[in-house]
N, C-alpha and C positions, 0 to 999 in steps of 0.2 A: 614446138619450142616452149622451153620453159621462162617464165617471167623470174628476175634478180631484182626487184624492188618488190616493198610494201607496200602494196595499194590493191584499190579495187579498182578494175577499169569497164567502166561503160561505156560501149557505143549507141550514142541519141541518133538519128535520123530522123528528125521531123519538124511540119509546119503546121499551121492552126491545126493544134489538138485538139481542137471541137472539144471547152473547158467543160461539154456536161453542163450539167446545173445543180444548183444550189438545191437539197431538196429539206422540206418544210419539216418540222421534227414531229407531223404524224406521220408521213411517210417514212422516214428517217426509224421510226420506234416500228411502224409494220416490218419494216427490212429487218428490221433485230430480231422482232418476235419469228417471223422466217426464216431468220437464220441457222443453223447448223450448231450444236453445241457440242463443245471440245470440253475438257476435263483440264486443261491449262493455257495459260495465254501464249498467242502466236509471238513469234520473237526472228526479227530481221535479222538476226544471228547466223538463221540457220536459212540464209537467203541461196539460192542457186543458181546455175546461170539460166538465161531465157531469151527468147526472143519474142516479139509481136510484130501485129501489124493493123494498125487500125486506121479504117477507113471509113468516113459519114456518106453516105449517100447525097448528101449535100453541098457535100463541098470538092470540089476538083484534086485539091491534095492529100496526101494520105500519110499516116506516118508510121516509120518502120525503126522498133527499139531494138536493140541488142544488149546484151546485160551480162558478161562476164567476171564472174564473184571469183576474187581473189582471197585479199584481206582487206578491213574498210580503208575507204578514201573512193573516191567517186572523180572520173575523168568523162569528159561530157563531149560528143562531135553530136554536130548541125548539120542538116542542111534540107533543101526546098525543093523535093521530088512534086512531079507530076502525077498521077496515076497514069496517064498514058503515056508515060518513061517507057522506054524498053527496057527488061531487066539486066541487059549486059551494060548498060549504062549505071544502073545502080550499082552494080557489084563493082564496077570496074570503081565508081565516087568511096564505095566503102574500103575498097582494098587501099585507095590512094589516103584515105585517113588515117587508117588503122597503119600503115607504112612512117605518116609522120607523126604520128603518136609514140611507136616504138623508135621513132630515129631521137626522139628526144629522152627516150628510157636507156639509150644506148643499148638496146639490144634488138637480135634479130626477131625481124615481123613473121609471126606463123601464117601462114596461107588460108584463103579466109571464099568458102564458096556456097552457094545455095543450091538444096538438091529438092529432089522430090520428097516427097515422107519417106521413102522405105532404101533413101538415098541416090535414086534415080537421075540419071540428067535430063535435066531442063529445059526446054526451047527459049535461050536468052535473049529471041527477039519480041516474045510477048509481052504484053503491055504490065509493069508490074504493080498495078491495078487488077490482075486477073488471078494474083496468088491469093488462094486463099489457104493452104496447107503446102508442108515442107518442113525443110532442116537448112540449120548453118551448121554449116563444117568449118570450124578454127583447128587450122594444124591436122593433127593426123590422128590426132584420139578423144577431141573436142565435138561431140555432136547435139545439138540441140534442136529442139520441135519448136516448129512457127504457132504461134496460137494469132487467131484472127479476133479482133474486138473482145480480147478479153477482160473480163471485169478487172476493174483500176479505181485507185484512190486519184481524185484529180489535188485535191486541195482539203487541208485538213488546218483545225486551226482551236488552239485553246486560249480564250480571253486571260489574262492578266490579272492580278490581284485574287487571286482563289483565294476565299472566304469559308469559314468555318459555318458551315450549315446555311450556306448560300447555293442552290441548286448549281453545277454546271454543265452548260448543254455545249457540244462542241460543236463547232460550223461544220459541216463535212461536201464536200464535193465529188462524187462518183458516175460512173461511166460504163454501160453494158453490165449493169450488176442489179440481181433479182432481190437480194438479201446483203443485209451487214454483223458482223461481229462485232463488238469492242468487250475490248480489257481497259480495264484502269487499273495502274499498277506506283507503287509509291518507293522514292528511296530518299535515301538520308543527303542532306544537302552540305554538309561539310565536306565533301570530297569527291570529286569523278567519279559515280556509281558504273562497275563492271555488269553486264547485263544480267548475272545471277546475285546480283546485290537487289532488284527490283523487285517488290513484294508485290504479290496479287492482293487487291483489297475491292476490286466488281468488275462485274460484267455486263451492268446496266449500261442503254443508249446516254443517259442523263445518271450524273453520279455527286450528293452531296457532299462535302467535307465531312468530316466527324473530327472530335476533340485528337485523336489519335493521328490524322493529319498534320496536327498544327504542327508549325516549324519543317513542315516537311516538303519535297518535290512531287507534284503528280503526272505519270506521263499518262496518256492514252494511245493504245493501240490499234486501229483497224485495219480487218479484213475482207474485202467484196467478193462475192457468191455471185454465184449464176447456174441455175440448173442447167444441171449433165455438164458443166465444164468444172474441172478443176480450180479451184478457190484461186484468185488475185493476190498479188504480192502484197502484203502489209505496208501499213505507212503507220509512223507515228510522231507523235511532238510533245514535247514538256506544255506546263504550263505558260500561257507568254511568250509560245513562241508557233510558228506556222510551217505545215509540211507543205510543200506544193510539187508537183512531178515533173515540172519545167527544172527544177533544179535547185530553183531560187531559196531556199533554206529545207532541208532535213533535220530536226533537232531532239537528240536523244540525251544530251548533254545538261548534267545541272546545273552544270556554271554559270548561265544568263537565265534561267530558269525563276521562276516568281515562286515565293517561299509561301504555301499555305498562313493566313495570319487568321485574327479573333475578329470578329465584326464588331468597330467601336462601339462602344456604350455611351460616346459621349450624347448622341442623339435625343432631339424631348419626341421626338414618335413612340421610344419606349412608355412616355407617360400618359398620351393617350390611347395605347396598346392595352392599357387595362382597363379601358370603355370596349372594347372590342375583341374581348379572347373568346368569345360565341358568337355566332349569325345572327341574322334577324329574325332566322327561322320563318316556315312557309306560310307562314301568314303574313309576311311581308318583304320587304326588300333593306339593304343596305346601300346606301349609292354613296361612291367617292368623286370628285370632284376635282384633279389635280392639275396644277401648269408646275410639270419637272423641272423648267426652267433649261432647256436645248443647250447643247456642248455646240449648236453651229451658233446661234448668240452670244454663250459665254466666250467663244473665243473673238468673235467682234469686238466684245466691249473689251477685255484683255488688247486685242490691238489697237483701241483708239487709247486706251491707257486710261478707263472711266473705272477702273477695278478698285479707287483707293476708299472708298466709303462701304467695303467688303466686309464681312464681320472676322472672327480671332478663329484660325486652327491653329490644330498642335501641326499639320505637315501639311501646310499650302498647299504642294506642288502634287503630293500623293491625290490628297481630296478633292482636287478641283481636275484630276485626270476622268475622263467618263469611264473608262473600264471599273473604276474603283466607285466613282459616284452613285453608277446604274447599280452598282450590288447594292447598297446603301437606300437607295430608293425603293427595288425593289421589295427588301427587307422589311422596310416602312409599309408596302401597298400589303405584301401578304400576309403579314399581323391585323390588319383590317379586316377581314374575315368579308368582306363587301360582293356582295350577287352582283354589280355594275362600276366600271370603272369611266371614267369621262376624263380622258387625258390631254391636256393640250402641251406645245413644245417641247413635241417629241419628233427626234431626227429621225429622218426616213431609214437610213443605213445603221449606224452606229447601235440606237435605240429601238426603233421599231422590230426592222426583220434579222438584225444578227441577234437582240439579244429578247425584248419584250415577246415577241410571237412565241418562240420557242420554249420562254422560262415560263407565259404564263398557260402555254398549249399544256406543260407537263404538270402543272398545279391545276388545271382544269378548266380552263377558260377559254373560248373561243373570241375573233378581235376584228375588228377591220382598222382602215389608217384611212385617212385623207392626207392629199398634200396642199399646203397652200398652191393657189392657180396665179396662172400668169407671172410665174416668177420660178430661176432654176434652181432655188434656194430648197434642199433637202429636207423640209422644216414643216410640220402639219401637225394631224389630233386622231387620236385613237381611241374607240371606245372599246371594251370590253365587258363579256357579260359569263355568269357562270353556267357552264354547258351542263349540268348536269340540272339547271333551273329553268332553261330559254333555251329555244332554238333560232336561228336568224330565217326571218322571211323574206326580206326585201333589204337594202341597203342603198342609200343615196350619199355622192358629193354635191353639195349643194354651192352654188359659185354666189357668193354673193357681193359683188364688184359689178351690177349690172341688173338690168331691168328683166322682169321676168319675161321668159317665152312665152307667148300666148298661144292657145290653139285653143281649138270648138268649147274644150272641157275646161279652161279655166275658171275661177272662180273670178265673183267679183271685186272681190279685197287684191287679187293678185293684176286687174285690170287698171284697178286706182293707181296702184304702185306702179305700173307703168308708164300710166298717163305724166305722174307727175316726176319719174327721172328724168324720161326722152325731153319731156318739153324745159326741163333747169339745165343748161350746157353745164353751169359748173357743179351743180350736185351732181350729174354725170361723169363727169370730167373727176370728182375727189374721188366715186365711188372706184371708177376702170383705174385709180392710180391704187389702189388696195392691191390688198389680196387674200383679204378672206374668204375659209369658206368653214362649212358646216358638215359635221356627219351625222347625219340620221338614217339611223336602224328599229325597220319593222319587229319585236321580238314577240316569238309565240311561247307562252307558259306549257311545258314539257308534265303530262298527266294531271290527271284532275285535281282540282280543287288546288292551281298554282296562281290563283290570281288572276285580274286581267293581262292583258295582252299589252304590251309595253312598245309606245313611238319615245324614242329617246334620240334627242339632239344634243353635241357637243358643240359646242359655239369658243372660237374667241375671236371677242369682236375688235373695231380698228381700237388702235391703245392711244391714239392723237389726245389729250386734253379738250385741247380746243375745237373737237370735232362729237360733240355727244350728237346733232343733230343724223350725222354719218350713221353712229352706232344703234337710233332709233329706226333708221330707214332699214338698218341690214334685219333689225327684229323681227321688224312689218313683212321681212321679205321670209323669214324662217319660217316665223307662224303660218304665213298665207301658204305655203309650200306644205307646211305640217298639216294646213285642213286639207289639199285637194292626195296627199297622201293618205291620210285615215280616212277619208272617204272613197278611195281608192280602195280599200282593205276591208272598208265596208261592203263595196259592190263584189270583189274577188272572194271571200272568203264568211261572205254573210253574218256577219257581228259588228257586235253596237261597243261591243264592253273594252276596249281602247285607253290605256290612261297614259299622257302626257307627262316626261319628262325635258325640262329645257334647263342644261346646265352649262357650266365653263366659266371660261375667264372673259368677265363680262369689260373688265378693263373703268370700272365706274364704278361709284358707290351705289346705293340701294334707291337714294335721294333723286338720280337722274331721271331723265325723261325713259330710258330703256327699261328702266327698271319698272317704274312708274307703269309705262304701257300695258309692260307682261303680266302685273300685278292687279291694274287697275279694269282693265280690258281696253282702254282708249289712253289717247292722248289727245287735247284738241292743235287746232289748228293754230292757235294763240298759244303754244307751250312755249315759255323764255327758251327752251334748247334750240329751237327752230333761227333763234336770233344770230346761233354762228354761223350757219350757210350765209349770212354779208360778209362776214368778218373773217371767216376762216383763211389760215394761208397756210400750205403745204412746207410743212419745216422738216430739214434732217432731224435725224433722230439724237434727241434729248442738248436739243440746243436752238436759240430761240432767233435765227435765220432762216427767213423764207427763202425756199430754193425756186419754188415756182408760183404765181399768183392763182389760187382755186376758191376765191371769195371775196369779195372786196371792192369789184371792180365795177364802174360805176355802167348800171343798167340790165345789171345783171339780176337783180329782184331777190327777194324772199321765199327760199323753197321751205314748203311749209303746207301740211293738209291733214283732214281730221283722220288719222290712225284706230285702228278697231280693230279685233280679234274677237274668234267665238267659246274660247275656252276658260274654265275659272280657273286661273293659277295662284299659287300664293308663294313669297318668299319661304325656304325654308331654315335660312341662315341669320340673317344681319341680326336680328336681334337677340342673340344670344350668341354671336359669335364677331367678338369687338374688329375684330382685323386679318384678312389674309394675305395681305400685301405686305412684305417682312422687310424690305427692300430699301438700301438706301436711307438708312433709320440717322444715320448719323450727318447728313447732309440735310438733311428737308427737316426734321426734328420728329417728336414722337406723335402731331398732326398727320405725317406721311402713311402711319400704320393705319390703314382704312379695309374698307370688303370688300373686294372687288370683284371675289369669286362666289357665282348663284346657283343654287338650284332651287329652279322653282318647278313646282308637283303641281298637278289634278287634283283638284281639292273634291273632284265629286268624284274619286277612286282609292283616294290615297290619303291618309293620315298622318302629320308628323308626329312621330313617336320617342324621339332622341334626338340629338347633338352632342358631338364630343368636342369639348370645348378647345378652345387653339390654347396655343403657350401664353401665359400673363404678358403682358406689356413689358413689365419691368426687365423678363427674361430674355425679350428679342431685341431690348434696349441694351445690356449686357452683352451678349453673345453677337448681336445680329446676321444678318443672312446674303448669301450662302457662308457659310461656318461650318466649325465643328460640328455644332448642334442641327443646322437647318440643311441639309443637302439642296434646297431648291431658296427663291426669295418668295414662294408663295406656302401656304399653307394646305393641307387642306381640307377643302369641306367635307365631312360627314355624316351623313344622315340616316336614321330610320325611317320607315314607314310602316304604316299598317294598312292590309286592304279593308278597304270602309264601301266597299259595293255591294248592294245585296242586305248588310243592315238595315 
């Protein structure tokens, strides 16, 4: 029977499609370079009809596509087989769909049957769990071949706001596939581009804008391989918008499509971009230091409605969306030319692994994440180092809401510090109410003559005011953790030559007892910070209401003991770098602009050799932050070094 409407009719048959998984864009780039190279882009044009069947080993259901290509428009039937169905059960559920499918086309249903490959019959009492090859017969000149777990696009997706000379990596999701293809292909956005209106402009996994772009549409194409089976049906999506194979958007279409634009210039990272258009080169390191300032916090504060001491954009609503911010940031970090990135509030999802792993895997970088602990808040710190400079040896989260584990091997500094959380209930009690934690990564210098060997810790510590004695304790806890580590790398890998990075968002000026500590090597036991463990009381955030009592309370004593580390650290910021804190400039006054972001070096490995100095005062007095000019409310810190071992 022949079809009297316009459309394309598919029959779906399936339950958990076993979504695949997300895969990491060096795997994603191996499937490329494996891929099969064609001489033009694949195009769903030239789609045909199909059938599958695909079945997990894992999972009890299975699911069976049918795909009859007309002309576009897509009609979708459900439903929730067993594998251990008999197959006259399922023919008889697909015949009964495909009957009310055509009773509402007003026309007659073609007969609709499963045969063997070579069109044989079937034994319909078999479980249809045991098909693994076959045909569907529609009507009486319609035959099509069953393909088993063939390679498939699960989920395809292109981030929003495409930027001119902003890398884009696309999300891609696939399934029983050995190898991938992609086209990026461009069309004009003034009108509903017909499919031979779409230019080819690459063929790369990762594809950046160019000037030629701008004003324009970008779609991406892919296609999943799998040796010895015939190539997977293509999936694609404009920019800003998502393929997914449940059905839930296909989008070929420019009309919602996000228009290539120019990456603002209003930004002051261009003016310290000209401290940093070369490396530090191998005799030293560059290290950044950044808090991006999380789209899970900025959308907090937007709903307590604390947004109004925000500084001036030209389009609020565009620059405060994170698709648009994270180009903008990223923009900022890869102008920094930096061997070590030290990132704090960065979202797990959004930032981390849709967008940061991927953009910074394809500029060369290797990364871990921490999530903050004890809490479901998507929200942690990410270091990053340059792979072509470091390799990773070790990696820790470090919890620091909590007294250290002891066992045989502890040290003694890590012993103190136990002694004295367990025995203060309520320095215990403020610490287990946190939720910091730390990421420290072992790195090894990659050929000779790369320097020492690199423990770098990203830290951001409790942000309370009135809790600095808090943020001395989590120090004492980083450092004591960083010696039975580098002693650890001593015993494992027999060297001495180790040099100490401790950076982040210290959440305190340089003046405090933490600072003090790291710098000093001790703090005593008589330090005035120790004076808030009486005083302190746990307030909601940024309002001066205690919500629970964690200091105060009478008989509860003075937590307080002499602190000590075995490393010489030195600041290598505050004094040459008035302020990183941007935040809030017009509520508190231009006292608010202070440095709260450190990094402090190994002074018997490392040399400071530079600083690129933040925006003037006067300029984040003007502008303020997050703004046009500031994508984040911190700054951030940049530094040189030189190695000084061995002189």
């Amino acid at each position: 029977s022949s079809l009297k409407t316009q459309s394309k009719i598919s029959f779906f048959w399936f339950l958990q499609l076993g979504l695949g998984r997300s895969d990491s864009a060096a795997e994603m780039r191996a499937r490329h370079t494996n891929a099969p190279r064609t001489q033009s882009c694949p195009s769903q044009a030239s789609a045909t009809n199909s059938a599958s069947i695909v079945h997990h080993p894992d999972q009890s259901t299975l699911a069976i596509r049918i795909e009859l290509v007309h002309t576009p428009g897509v009609v979708l039937l459900t439903a929730a087989p067993e594998a251990t169905k008999p197959l006259s059960a399922v023919v008889s559920r697909l015949r009964a769909k495909l009957q009310k499918i055509y009773k509402k086309l007003k026309t007659p249903a073609p007969s609709l049957q499963i045969q063997g490959r070579d069109g044989a019959a079937l034994d319909l009492s078999l479980p249809v769990g045991d098909l693994r090859e076959g045909t569907v017969r529609i009507g009486e000149n319609t035959t099509i071949p069953i393909r088993y777990n063939p390679p498939a696009v699960i989920r395809l997706e292109i981030p929003g706001y495409p930027m001119v000379g902003c890398p884009i990596v696309p999300v891609v999701r696939v399934e029983h596939s050995d190898a991938t293809s992609f086209c990026w292909m461009r069309a004009h956005p003034r009108r509903e581009a017909p499919d031979d209106e779409w230019e080819h402009v690459g063929r790369s996994f990762c594809y950046t804008p160019s000037e030629e772009d701008h004003g324009g549409v970008l779609m991406v194409e892919v296609v999943p391989h799998r040796t010895g089976q015939p190539d997977g049906r293509s999936a694609c999506c404009v920019a800003g918008t998502t393929f997914a194979r449940d059905g839930s958007t296909s989008a070929r279409s420019v009309a919602n499509a996000a228009i290539v634009s120019l990456l603002p210039r209003t930004g002051y990272f261009y003016h310290r971009h000209a401290h940093t258009r070369t490396s530090a080169g191998s005799k030293g390191i560059r290290v950044v230091s950044y808090n991006l300032l999380a789209d899970y916090n900025l959308r907090n504060v937007l709903g307590r409605g604390d947004d109004v001491f925000w500084g001036v954009f030209k389009d609020r609503a565009t620059e405060m969306a994170m698709e648009y911010r994270r180009q903008v940031l990223l923009r900022e970090m890869v102008g920094y030319n930096a061997d070590l990135f030290l990132l704090q509030e960065v979202d797990k999802e959004c930032m981390f692994e849709q967008f940061l792993a991927p953009q910074m895997e394809q500029l060369g970088y290797e990364g871990v994440y921490a999530n903050k602990v004890h809490t479901s808040s998507p929200l942690g710190q990410a270091v990053f180092w340059k792979e072509s400079r470091y390799e990773l040896v070790r990696s820790l989260e470090v919890d620091l809401t909590r007294a250290p584990i002891l066992d045989d091997d502890s040290h003694a500094r890590s012993r103190q510090l136990h002694k004295l959380i367990t025995r203060n209930d309520v320095l215990r009690s403020v610490l287990s109410r946190t939720t910091t934690v730390a990421n420290v990564v072992l790195l090894r210098p990659r050929g000779s003559g790369g320097g020492p060997w690199l423990c770098v810790v990203n830290n951001h510590f409790f942000g309370d005011p009135g809790a600095p004695h808090v943020r001395m304790v989590q120090g004492a806890l980083v450092l004591a953790i960083c010696e039975e580590f580098i002693t650890a790398a001593w015993q494992d890998h027999g060297l001495e030559d180790v040099a100490l990075v401790v950076g982040g968002d210290f959440n305190c000026g340089s003046g405090e007892g933490l600072c003090e500590f790291l710098a000093n090597g001790e703090v005593s036991e008589t330090h005035p910070d120790w004076d808030a463990s009486e005083t302190f009381r746990w307030r909601t955030f940024n309002t001066d209401q205690p919500v629970g009592l964690c200091g105060g309370a009478e008989g509860c004593g003075r937590a307080a003991m002499q602190l000590s580390h075995s490393f010489s650290l030195a600041n290598g910021g505050p004094s040459l770098m008035e302020h990183t804190w941007l935040g809030h400039v017009g509520e508190y006054g231009p006292e608010s602009l202070v440095c709260v972001d450190h990094v402090f070096y190994d002074t018997s490995r490392l040399s400071l050799s530079g600083v690129v100095p933040v925006a003037p005062r006067e300029f984040v007095e003007e502008h303020g932050a997050p703004s046009s000019a500031f994508a984040s409310d911190h700054a951030a810190v940049i530094l040189d070094f030189n190695f000084t071992l061995g002189e």
